[in-house]
NUNU-30134 format. One line per 3 residues: number of its first residue (from 1); their letters; for each residue x, y, z of C-alpha. Coordinates in nm, 3 decimals, m for minus. Layout:
N
NUM) A) X Y Z; ...
***
This chain:
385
1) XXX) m14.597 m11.566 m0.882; m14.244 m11.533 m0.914; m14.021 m11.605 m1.213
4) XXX) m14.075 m11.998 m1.250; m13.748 m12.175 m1.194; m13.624 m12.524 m1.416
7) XXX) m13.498 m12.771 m1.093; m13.343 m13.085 m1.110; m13.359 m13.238 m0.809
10) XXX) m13.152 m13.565 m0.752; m13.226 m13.804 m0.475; m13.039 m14.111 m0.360
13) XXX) m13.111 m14.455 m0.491; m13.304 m14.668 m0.186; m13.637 m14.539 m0.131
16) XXX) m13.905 m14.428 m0.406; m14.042 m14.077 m0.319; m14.266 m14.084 m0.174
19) XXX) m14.153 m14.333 0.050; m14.401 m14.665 0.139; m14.228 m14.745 0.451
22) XXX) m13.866 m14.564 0.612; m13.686 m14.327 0.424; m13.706 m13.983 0.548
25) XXX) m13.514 m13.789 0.334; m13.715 m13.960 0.059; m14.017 m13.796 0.239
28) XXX) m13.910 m13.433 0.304; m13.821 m13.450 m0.062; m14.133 m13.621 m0.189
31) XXX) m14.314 m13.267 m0.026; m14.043 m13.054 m0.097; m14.098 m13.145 m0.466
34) XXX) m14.460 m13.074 m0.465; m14.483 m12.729 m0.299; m14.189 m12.629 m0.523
37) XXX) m14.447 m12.750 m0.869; m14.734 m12.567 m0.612; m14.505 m12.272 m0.647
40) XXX) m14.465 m12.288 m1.005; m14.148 m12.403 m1.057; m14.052 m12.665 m1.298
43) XXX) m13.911 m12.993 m1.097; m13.750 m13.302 m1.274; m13.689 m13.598 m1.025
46) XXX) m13.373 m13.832 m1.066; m13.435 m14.129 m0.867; m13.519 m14.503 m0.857
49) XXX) m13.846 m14.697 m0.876; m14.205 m14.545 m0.924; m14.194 m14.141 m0.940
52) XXX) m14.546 m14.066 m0.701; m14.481 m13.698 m0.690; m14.574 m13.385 m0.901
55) XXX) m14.189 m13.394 m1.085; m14.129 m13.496 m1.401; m13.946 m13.830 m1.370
58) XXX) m13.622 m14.019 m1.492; m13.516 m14.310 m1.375; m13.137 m14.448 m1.288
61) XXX) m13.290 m14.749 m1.133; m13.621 m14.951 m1.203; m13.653 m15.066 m0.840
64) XXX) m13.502 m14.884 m0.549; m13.227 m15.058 m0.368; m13.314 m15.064 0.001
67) XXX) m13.157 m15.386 0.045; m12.823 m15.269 m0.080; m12.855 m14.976 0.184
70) XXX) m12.484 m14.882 0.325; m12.336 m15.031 0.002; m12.125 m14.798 m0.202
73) XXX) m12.214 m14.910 m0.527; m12.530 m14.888 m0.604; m12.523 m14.463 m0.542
76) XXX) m12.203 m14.448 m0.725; m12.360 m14.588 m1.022; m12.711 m14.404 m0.940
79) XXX) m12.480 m14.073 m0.924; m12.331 m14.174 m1.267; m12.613 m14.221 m1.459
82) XXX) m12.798 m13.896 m1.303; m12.473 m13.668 m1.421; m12.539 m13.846 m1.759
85) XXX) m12.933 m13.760 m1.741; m12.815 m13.402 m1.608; m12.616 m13.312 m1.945
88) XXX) m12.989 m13.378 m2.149; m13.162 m13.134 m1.883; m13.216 m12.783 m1.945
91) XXX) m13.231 m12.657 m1.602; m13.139 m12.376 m1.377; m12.986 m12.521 m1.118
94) XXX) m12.949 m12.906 m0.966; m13.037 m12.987 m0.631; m12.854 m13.263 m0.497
97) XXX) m12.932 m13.465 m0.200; m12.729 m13.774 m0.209; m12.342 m13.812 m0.071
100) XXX) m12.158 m13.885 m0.410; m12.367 m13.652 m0.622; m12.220 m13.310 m0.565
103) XXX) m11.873 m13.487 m0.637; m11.987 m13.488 m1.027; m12.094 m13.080 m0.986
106) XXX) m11.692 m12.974 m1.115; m11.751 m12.838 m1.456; m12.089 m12.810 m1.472
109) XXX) m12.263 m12.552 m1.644; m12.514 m12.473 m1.355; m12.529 m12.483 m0.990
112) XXX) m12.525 m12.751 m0.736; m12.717 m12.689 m0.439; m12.665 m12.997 m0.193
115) XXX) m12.839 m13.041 0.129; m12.642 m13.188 0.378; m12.856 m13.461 0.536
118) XXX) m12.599 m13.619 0.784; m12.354 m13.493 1.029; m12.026 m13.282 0.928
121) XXX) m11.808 m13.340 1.200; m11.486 m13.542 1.148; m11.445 m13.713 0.801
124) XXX) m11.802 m13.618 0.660; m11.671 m13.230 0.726; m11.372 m13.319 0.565
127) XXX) m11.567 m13.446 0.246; m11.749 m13.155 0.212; m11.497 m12.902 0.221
130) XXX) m11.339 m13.072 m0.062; m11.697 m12.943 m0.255; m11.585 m12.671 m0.123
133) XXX) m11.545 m12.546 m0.524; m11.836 m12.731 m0.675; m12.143 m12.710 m0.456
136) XXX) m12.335 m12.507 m0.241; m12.402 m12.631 0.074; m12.777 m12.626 0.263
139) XXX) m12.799 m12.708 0.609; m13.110 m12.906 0.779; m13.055 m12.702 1.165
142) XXX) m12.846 m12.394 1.275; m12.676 m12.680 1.519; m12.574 m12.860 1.233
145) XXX) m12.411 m12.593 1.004; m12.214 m12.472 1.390; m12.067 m12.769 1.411
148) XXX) m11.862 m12.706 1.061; m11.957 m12.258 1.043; m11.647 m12.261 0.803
151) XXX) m11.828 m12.457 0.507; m11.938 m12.290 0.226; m12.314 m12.271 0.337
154) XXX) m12.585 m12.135 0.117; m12.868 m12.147 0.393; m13.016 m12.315 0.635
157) XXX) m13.396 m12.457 0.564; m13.557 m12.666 0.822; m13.700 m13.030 0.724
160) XXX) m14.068 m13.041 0.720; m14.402 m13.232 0.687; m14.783 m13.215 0.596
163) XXX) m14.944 m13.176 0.917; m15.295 m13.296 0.766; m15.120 m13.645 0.745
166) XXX) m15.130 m13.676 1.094; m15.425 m13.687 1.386; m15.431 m13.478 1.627
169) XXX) m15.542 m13.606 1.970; m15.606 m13.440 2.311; m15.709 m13.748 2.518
172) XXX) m15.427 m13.902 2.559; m15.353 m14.279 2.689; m15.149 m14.362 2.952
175) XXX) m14.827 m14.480 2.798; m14.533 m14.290 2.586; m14.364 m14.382 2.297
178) XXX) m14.015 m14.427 2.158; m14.008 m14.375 1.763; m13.663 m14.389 1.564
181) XXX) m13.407 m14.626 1.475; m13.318 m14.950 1.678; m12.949 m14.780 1.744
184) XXX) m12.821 m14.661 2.077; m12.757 m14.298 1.960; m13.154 m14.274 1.954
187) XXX) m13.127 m14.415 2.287; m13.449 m14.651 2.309; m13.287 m14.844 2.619
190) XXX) m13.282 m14.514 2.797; m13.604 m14.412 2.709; m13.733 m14.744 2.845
193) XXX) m13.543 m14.700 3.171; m13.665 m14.327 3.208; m14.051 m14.438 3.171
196) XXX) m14.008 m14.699 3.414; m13.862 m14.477 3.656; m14.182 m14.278 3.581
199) XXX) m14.411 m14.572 3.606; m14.522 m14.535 3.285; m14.557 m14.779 3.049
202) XXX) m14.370 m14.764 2.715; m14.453 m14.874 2.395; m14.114 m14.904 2.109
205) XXX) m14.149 m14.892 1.737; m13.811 m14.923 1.548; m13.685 m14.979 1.222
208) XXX) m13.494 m15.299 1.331; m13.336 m15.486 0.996; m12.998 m15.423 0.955
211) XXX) m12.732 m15.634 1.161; m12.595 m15.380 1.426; m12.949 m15.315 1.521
214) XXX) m13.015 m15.631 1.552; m12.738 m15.688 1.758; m12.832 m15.344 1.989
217) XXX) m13.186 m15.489 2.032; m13.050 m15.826 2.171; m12.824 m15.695 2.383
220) XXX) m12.993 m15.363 2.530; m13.401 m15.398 2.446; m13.424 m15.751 2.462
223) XXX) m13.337 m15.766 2.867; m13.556 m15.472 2.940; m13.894 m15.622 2.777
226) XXX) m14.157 m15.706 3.033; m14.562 m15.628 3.080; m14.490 m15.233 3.090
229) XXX) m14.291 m15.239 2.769; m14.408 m15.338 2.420; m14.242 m15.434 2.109
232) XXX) m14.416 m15.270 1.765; m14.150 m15.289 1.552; m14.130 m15.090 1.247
235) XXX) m14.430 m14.940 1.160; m14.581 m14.685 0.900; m14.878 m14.510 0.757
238) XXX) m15.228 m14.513 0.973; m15.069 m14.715 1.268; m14.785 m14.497 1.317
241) XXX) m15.005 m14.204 1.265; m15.259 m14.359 1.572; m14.969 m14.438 1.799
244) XXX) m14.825 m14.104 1.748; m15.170 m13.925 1.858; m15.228 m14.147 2.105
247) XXX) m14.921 m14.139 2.310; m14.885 m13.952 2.592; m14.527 m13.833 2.519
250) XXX) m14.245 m13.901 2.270; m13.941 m13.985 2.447; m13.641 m13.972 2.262
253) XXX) m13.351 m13.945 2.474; m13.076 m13.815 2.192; m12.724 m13.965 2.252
256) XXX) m12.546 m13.761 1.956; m12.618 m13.416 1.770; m12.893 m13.512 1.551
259) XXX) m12.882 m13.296 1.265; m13.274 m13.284 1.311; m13.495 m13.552 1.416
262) XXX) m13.796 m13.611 1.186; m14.013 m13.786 1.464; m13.984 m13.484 1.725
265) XXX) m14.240 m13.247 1.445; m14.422 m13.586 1.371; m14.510 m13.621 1.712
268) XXX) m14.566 m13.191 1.728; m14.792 m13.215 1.444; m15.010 m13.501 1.668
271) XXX) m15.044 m13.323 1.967; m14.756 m13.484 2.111; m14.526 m13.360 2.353
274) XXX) m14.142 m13.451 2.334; m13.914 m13.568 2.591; m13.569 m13.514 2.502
277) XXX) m13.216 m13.405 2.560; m13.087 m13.078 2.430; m12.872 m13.234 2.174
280) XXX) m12.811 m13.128 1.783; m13.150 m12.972 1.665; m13.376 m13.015 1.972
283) XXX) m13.365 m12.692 2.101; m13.456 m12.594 1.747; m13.753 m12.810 1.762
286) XXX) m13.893 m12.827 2.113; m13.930 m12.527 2.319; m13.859 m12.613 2.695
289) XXX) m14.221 m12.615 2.904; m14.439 m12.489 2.594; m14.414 m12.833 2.308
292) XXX) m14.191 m13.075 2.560; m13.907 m13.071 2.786; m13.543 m13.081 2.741
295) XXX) m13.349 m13.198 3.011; m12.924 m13.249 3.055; m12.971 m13.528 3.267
298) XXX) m13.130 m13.832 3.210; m13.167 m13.877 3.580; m13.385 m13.542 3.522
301) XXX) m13.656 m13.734 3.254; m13.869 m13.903 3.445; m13.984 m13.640 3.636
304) XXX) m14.007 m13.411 3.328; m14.196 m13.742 3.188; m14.472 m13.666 3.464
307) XXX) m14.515 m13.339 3.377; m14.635 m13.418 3.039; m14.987 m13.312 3.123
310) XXX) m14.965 m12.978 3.151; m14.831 m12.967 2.764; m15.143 m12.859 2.519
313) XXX) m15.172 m13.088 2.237; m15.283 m12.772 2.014; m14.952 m12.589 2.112
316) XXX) m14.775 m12.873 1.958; m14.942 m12.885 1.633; m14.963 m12.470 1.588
319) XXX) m14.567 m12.515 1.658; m14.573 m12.723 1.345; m14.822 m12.506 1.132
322) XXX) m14.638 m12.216 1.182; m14.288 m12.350 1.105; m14.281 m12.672 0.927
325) XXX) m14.533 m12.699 0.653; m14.380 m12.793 0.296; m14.434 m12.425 0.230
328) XXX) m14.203 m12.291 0.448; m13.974 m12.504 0.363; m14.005 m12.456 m0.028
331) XXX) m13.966 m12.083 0.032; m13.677 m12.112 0.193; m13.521 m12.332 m0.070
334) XXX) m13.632 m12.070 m0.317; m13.447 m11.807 m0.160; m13.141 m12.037 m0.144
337) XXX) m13.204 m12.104 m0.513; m13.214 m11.748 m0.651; m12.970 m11.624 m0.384
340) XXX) m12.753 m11.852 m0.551; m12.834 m11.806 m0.909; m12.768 m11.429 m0.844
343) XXX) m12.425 m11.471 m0.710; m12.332 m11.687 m1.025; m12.447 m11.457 m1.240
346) XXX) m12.304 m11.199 m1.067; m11.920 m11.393 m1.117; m12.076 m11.481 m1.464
349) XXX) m12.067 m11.078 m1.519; m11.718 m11.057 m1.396; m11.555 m11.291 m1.582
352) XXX) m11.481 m11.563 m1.275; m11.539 m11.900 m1.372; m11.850 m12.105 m1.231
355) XXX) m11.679 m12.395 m1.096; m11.506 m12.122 m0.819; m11.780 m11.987 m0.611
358) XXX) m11.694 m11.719 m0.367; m11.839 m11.669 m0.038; m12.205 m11.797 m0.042
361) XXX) m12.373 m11.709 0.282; m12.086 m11.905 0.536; m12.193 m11.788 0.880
364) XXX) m11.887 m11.603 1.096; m11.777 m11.798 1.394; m11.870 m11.723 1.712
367) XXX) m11.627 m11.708 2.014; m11.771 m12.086 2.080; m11.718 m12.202 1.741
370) XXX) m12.033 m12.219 1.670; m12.252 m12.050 1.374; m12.546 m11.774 1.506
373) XXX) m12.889 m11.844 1.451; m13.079 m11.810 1.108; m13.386 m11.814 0.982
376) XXX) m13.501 m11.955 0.670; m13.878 m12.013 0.684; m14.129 m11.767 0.887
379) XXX) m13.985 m11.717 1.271; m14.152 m11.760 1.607; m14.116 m11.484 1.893
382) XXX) m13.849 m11.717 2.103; m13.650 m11.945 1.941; m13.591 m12.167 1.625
385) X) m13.602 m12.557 1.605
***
């Protein structure tokens, strides 16, 4: 075992890890956290509500605010009060993975390593490269970190999950499924106009709560309901795990570069194939003809939805066995981790103060603008997620 590491790892407000319903940073996290302890390392967890992981715990907030979700204050105070628990910590390094945490990194005495959960074009680029002097930056895809190759990045480590938490099924029913968001950049209303163009039936389950998805469902799902579409809503732990095994395909027809897309390796991990566009991280995820189909057009999906059955469930799943366990992913953390830690202490030696890191693994451009391809975790013959 390598030398054990002291991590405090800071997560936002909303969701408990793990999670009991959505929150899927909270998840990655919640297994993050215990293959790190797996690994030997030493974890403290800065969060909100119950602590159901292998961490040590402290608390900002007794309950997690999920009904305060999109408000501003309740993370500024949660990133507050985890900069005052982070001056009692004797740790290594602190890995961040809210928005306003990494702003509270100037000064301090160890690193910041913050994963970058969201997009970084346009304003959210602009915020980061003002941490530009205070954090180390970890990106979720190789898509995301080209969209922004001139930010300080650390790494790139894919998301991942525990594949034994899901079923894996190769008799498959007759319908497909939609899984996401109730927003039109996870385009639901196109899925449902692509299986119906197939003839297939479609089934929908979608966080729906907040007000402008609310409004998208009334005024884009609402019309489009009939016998050969069905409502689930939101759902979570065995049911989602059933639906997941038991659909015949996943189609999630991305309208924006998803920095990853959680429910593409859910569905993997079930024996699911995935219909989707090559947008953000697909073509990191889904290899074309092998684990799904990845089409330009959306004219082009429901044809590619009828050639879902020629897709082998166990391809899926060894897709997500080989390449997005927790282990993988907490190895390539670690090597993020000490990469950094050495190039601190490297300055450290020199005489250059921490708060002004120097290059930390930003990717040249390419003549497209965008960043080449990395690996963090173990790589496949073709192509990453």
């Amino acid at each position: 075992m390598s030398q054990e590491l002291k991590i405090a790892m800071v997560v936002p407000p909303f969701y408990e890890l793990p999670p009991r319903g959505y929150g899927g940073i909270e998840l990655v996290v919640a297994k993050l956290i215990d293959a790190l302890v797996d690994r030997g390392h030493d974890v403290t967890l800065i969060g909100a509500g119950r602590n159901g992981t292998k961490a040590r715990f402290r608390r900002t907030y007794a309950d997690p605010q999920h009904e305060r979700l999109g408000q501003p204050l309740p993370e500024a105070v949660h990133a507050a009060a985890a900069a005052e628990i982070l001056q009692h910590l004797d740790v290594d390094l602190v890995h961040d993975h809210t928005l306003l945490g990494p702003l509270q990194a100037r000064g301090r005495t160890v690193p910041t390593v913050a994963t970058v959960h969201g997009p970084v074009q346009g304003e959210p680029g602009r915020y980061y490269r003002h941490l530009e002097s205070t954090a180390h930056l970890v990106a979720i895809s190789d898509a995301q970190r080209g969209f922004a190759p001139d930010l300080h990045w650390a790494g790139t480590v894919h998301n991942a999950l525990d594949p034994e938490e899901f079923t894996l099924r190769r008799d498959k029913e007759d319908w497909v499924l939609f899984l996401g968001r109730c927003t039109p950049d996870k385009g639901m209303h196109l899925a449902i106009d692509a299986a119906r163009a197939a003839g297939r039936p479609i089934k929908l389950a979608a966080k729906c709560s907040e007000p402008q998805e609310r409004e998208y469902f009334a005024r884009e799902i609402e019309p489009r309901l009939g016998p050969d579409v069905e409502w689930l809503g939101e759902i979570g732990g065995e049911t989602k795990r059933e639906v997941l095994a038991a659909a015949r395909a996943l189609v999630f027809p991305l309208q924006w570069e998803e920095p990853f897309g959680m429910v593409m390796i859910e569905a993997l991990a079930s024996g699911t194939p995935v219909v989707t566009m090559p947008r953000g991280a697909a073509p990191e995820i889904v290899t074309d003809g092998v684990t799904g189909f990845l089409r330009t057009e959306l004219a082009d999906l429901p044809a590619a939805i009828d050639e879902v059955d020629r897709i082998d469930p166990d391809r899926c799943r060894q897709e997500v066995l080989d390449r997005f366990t927790p282990q993988a992913m907490a190895a390539g953390y670690e090597r993020v981790y000490r990469r950094v830690l050495s190039g601190v202490r490297a300055r450290q030696s020199a005489g250059v103060a921490l708060s002004a890191p120097s290059s930390n693994g930003a990717l040249p451009r390419t003549h497209a603008g965008r960043a080449p391809k990395t690996v963090s975790g173990p790589q496949r013959a073709s192509s990453l997620r």
